[in-house]
SEFITOR-396688 format. One line per 2 residues: number of its first residue (from 1); their letters; for each residue x, y, z of N, C-alpha, C. Coordinates in nm, 4 decimals, decimal comma. Atoms other than C-alpha are relative to their C-alpha. Example, Ala and Ser with C-alpha at 12.3 -4.5 7.8 and 13.67 -1.06 7.14 Angstrom:
2
1) as) 0,0890/-0,1190/0,0000/1,2300/-0,4500/0,7800/0,0900/0,1200/0,0000 | -0,0820/-0,1190/-0,0060/1,3670/-0,1060/0,7140/-0,0770/0,1090/0,0730
//
This chain:
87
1) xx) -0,0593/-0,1081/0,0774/-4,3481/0,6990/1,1168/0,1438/0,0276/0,0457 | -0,1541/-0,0078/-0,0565/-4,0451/0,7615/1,3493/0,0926/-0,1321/-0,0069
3) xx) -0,0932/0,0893/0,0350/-3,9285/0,4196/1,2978/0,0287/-0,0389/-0,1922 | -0,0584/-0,0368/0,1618/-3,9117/0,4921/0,8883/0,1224/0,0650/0,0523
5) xx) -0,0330/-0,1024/0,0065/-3,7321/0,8097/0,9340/0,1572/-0,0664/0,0725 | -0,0828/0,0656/-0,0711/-3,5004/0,6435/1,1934/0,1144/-0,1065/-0,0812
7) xx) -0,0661/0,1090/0,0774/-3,3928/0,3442/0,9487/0,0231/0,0614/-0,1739 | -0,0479/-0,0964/0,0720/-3,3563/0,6130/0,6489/0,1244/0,0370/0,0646
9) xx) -0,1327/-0,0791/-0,0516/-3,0979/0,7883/0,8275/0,0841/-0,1172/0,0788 | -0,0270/0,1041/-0,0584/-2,9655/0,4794/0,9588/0,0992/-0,0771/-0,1639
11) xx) -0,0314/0,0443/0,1938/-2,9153/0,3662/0,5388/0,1042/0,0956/-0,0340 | -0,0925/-0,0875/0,0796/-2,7518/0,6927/0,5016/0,1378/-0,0069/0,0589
13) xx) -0,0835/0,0115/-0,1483/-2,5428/0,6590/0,7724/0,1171/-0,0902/-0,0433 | -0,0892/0,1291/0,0422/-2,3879/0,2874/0,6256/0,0396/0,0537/-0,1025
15) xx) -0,0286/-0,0264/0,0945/-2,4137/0,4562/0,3077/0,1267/0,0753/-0,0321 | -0,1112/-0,0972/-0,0159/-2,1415/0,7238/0,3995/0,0968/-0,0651/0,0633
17) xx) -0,1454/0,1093/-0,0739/-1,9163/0,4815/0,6198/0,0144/-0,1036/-0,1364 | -0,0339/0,0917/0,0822/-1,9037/0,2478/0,3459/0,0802/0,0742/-0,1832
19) xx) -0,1111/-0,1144/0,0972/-1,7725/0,5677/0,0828/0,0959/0,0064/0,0418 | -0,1125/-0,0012/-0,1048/-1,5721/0,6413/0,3374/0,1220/-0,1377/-0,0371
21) xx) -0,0581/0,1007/-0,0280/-1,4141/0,3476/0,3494/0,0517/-0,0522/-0,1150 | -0,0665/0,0345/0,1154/-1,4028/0,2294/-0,0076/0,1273/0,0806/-0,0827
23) xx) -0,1148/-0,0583/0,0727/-1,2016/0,5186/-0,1386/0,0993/0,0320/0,0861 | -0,1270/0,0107/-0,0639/-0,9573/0,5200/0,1676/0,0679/-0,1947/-0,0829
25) xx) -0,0449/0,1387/0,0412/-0,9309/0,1369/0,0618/0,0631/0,0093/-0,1380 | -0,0686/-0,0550/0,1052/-0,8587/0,2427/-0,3225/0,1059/0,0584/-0,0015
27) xx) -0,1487/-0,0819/0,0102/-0,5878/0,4561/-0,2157/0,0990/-0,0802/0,0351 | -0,0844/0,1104/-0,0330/-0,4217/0,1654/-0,0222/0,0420/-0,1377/-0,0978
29) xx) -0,0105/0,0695/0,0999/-0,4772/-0,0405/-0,3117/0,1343/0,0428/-0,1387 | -0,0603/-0,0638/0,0750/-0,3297/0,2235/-0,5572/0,1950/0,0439/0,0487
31) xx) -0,1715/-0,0121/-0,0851/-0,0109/0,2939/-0,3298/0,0820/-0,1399/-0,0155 | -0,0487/0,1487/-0,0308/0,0426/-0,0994/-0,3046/0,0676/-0,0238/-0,1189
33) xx) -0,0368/0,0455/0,0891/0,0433/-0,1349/-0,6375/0,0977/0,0747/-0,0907 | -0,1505/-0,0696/-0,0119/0,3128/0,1437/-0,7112/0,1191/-0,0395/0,0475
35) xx) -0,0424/0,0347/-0,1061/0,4662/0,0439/-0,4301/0,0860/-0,1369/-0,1157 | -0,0623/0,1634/0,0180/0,5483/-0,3473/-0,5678/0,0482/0,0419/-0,0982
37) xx) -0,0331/-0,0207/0,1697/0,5264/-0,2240/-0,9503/0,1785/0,0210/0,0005 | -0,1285/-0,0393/-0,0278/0,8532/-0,0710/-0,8435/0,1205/-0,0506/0,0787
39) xx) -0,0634/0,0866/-0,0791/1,0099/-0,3148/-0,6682/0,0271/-0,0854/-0,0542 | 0,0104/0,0968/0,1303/0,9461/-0,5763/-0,9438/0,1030/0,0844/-0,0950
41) xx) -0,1157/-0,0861/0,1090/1,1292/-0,3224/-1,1683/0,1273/0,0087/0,0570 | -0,1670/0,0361/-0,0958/1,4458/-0,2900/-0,9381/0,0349/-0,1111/0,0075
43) xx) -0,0736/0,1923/0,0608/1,4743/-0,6888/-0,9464/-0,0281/-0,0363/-0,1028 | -0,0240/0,0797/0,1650/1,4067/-0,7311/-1,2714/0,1102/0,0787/-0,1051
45) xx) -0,1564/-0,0988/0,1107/1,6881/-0,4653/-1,4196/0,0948/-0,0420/0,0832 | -0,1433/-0,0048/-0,1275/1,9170/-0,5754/-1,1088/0,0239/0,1254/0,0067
47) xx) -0,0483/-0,1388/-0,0698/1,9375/-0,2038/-1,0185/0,0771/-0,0336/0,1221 | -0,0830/-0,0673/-0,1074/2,0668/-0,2561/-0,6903/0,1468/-0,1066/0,0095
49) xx) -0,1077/0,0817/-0,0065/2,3058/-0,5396/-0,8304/0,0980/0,0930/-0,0286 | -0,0883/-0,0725/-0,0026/2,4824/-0,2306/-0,9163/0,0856/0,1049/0,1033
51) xx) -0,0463/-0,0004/-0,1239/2,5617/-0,1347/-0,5728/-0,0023/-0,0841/0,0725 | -0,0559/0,1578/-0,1162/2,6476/-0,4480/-0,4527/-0,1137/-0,0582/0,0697
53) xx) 0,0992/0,0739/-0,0848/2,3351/-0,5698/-0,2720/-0,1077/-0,0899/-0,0814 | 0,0862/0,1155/0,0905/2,0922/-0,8594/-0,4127/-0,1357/0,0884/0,0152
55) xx) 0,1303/-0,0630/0,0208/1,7099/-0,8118/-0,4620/-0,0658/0,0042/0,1240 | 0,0649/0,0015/-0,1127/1,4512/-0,7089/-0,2196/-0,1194/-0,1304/-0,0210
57) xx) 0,1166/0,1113/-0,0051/1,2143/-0,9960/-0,1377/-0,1198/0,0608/0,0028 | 0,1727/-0,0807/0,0049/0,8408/-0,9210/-0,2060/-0,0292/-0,0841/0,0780
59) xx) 0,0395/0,1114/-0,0835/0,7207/-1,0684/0,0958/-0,1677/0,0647/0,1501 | 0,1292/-0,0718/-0,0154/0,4082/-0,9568/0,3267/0,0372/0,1216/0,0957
61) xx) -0,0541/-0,1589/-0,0707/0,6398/-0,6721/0,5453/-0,0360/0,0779/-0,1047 | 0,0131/-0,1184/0,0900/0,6886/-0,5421/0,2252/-0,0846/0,0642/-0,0722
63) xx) 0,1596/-0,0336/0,0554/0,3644/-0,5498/0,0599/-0,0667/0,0843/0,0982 | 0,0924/-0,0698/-0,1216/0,2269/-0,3861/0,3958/0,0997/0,1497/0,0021
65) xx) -0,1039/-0,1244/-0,0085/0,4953/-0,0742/0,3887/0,0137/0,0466/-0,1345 | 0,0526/-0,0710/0,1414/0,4128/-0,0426/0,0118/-0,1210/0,0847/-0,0112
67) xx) 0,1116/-0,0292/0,0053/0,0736/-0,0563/0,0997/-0,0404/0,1454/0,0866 | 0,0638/-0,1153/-0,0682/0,0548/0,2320/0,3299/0,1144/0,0695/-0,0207
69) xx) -0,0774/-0,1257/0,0545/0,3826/0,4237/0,2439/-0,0217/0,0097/-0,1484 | -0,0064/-0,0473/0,1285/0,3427/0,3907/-0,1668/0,1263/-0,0153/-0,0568
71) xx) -0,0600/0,0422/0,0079/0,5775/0,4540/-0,3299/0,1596/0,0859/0,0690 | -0,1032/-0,0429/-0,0854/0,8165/0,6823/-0,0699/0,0445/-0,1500/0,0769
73) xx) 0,0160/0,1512/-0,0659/0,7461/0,3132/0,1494/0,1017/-0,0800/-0,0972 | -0,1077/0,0617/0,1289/0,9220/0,1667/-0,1591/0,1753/0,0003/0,0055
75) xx) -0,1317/-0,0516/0,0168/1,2003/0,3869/-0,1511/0,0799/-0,0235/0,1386 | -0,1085/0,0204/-0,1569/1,2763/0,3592/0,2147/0,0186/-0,1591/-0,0024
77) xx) -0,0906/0,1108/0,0631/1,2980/0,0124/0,1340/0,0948/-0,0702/-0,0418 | -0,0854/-0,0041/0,0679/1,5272/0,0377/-0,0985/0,1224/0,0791/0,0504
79) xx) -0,0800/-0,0596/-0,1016/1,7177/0,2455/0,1201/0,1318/-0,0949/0,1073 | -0,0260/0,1003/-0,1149/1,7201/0,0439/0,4296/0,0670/-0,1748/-0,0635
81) xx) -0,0872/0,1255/0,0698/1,8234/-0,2685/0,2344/0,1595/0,0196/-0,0754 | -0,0853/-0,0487/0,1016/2,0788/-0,0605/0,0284/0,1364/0,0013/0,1513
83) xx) -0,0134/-0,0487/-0,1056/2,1646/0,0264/0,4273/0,0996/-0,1268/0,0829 | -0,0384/0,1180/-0,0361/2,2283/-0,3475/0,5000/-0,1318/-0,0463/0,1241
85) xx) 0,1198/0,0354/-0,0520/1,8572/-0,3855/0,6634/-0,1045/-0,0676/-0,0528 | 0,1149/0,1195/0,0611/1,6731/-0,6511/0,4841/-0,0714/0,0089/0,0914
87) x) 0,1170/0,0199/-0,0983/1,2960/-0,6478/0,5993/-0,0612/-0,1545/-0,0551
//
């Protein structure tokens, strides 16, 4: 009987780390894809060919600083490159 009860709450247990987890993961997903969407749009209008600097490379820094800043991560980006700091 105590080893039911035990492996119930044991189910619930994975059940809640694995919520947990998926909708922190969704949000990193959802930021990422802001994140690039907008980055793709700045090299594809040449926005920053209008202040003199070429495009930002989509490359896996940047995908990772999309992915967890969004799209502020984006902007500092766009910043720091604007800055003369290619990542």
């Amino acid at each position: 009987m105590m080893e039911e009860i035990l492996a119930i709450l044991l189910a619930v247990a994975i059940a809640a780390a694995l919520y947990y987890l998926m909708k922190k993961a969704m949000t990193l997903v959802i930021n990422a894809i802001a994140g690039l969407i907008t980055l793709w749009l700045l090299n594809y209008f040449n926005v920053l060919a209008w202040f003199g600097a070429p495009d930002i490379q989509i490359n896996l820094v940047t995908i990772l600083i999309c992915a967890l800043g969004g799209l502020p991560g984006a902007l500092v980006l766009v910043l720091l490159h604007l800055v003369g700091i290619p990542l």
